[in-house]
C-alpha positions as protocol buffer text, in pm:
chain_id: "A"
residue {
  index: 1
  type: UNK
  ca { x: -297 y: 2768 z: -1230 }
}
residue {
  index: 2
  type: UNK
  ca { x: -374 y: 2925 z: -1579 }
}
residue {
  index: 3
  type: UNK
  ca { x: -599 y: 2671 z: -1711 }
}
residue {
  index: 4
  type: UNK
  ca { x: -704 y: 2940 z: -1994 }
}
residue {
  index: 5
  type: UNK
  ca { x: -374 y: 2802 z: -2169 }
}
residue {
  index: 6
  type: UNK
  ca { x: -375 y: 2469 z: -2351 }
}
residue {
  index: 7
  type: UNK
  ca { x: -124 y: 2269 z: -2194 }
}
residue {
  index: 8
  type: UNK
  ca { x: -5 y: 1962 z: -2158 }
}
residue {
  index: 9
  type: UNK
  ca { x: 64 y: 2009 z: -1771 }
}
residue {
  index: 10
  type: UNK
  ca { x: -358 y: 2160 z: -1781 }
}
residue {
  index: 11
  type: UNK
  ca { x: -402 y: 1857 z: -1884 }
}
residue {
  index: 12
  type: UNK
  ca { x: -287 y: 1642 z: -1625 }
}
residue {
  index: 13
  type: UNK
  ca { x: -376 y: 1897 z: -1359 }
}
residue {
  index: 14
  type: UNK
  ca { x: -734 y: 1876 z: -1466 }
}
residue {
  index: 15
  type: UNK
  ca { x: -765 y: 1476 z: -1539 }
}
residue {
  index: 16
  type: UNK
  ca { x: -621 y: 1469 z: -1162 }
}
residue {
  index: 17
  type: UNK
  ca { x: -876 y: 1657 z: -1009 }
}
residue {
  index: 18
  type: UNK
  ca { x: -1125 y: 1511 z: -1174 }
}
residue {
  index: 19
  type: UNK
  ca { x: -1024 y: 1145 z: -1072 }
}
residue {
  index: 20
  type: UNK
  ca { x: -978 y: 1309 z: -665 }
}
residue {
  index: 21
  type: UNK
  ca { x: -1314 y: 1489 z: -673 }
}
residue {
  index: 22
  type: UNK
  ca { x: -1511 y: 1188 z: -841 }
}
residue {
  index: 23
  type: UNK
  ca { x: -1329 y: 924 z: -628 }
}
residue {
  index: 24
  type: UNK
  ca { x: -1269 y: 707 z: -914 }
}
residue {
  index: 25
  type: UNK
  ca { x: -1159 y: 382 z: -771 }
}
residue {
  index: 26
  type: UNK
  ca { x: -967 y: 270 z: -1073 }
}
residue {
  index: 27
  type: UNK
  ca { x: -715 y: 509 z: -1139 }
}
residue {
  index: 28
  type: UNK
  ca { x: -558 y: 325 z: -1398 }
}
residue {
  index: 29
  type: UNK
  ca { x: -850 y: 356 z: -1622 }
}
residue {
  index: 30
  type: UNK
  ca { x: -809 y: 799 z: -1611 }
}
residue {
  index: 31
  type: UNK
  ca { x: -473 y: 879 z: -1735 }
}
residue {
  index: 32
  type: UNK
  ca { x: -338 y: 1162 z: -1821 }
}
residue {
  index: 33
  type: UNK
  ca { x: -139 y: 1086 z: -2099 }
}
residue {
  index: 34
  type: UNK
  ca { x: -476 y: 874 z: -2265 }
}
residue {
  index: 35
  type: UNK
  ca { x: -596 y: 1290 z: -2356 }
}
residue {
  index: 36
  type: UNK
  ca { x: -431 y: 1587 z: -2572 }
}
residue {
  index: 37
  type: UNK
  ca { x: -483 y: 1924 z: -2670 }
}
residue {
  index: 38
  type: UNK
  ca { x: -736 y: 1871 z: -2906 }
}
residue {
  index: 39
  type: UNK
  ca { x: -977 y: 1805 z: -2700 }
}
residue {
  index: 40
  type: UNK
  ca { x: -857 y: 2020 z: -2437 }
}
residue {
  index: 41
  type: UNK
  ca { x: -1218 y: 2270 z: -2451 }
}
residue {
  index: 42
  type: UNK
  ca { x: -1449 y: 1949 z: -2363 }
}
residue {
  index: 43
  type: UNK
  ca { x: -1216 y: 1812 z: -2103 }
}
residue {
  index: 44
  type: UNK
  ca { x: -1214 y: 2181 z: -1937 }
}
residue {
  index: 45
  type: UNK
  ca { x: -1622 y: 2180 z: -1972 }
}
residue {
  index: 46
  type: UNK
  ca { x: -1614 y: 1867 z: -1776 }
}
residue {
  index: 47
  type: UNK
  ca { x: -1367 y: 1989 z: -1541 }
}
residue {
  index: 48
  type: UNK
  ca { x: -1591 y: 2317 z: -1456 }
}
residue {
  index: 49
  type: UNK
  ca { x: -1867 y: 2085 z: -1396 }
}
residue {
  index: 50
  type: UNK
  ca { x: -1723 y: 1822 z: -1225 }
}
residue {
  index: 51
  type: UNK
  ca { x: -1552 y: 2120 z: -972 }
}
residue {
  index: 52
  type: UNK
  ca { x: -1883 y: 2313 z: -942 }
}
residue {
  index: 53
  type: UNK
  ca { x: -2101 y: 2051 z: -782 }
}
residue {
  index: 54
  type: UNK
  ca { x: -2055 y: 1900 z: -430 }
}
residue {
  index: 55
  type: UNK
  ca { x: -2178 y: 1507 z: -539 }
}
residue {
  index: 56
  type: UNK
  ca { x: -2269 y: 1294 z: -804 }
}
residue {
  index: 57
  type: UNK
  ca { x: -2539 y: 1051 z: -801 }
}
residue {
  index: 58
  type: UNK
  ca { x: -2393 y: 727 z: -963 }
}
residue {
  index: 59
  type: UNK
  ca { x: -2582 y: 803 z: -1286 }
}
residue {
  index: 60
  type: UNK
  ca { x: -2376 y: 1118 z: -1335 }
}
residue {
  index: 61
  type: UNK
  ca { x: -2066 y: 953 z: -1263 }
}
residue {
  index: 62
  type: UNK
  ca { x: -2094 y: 693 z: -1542 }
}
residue {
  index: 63
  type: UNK
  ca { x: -2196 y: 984 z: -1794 }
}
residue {
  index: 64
  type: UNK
  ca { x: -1865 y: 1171 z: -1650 }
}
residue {
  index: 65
  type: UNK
  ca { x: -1647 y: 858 z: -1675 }
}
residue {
  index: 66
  type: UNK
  ca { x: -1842 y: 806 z: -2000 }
}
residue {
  index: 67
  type: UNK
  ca { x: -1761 y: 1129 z: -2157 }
}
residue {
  index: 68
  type: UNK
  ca { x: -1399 y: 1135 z: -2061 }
}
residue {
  index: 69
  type: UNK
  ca { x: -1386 y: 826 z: -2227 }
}
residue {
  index: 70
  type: UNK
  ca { x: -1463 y: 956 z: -2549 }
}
residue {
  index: 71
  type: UNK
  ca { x: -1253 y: 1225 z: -2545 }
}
residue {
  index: 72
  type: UNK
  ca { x: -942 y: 971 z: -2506 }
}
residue {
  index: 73
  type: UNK
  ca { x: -698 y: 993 z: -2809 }
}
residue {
  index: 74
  type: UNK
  ca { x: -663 y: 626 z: -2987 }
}
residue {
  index: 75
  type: UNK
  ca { x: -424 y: 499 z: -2799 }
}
């Protein structure tokens, strides 16, 4: 996967790993469809991050969660 391209399929490729790797329990609350392109350079950031580390203390999974949420579009 190209994830050099802004896409809306990056998109939900990214948000879906992220929700896997960090275990988040409700899945609901991580959609897809709640992000767009604009923002599509932070989300990636957090993707890199969240796919280069092995675990997350629960401090750094708040400021994850956290983050994505202010990167959601007003919905």
């Amino acid at each position: 996967m190209d994830l050099t391209q802004k896409s809306v399929e990056n998109v939900e490729y990214m948000i879906e790993q992220i929700k896997e790797k960090l275990k988040v329990l409700n899945l609901g609350a991580i959609k897809p469809s709640h992000f767009n392109e604009e923002m599509y350079e932070e989300l990636r950031d957090i993707y890199d991050l969240v796919m280069k580390k092995a675990s997350f203390s629960p401090n750094e999974m708040q400021a994850i969660v956290e983050e994505l949420g202010s990167l959601r579009k007003g919905l």
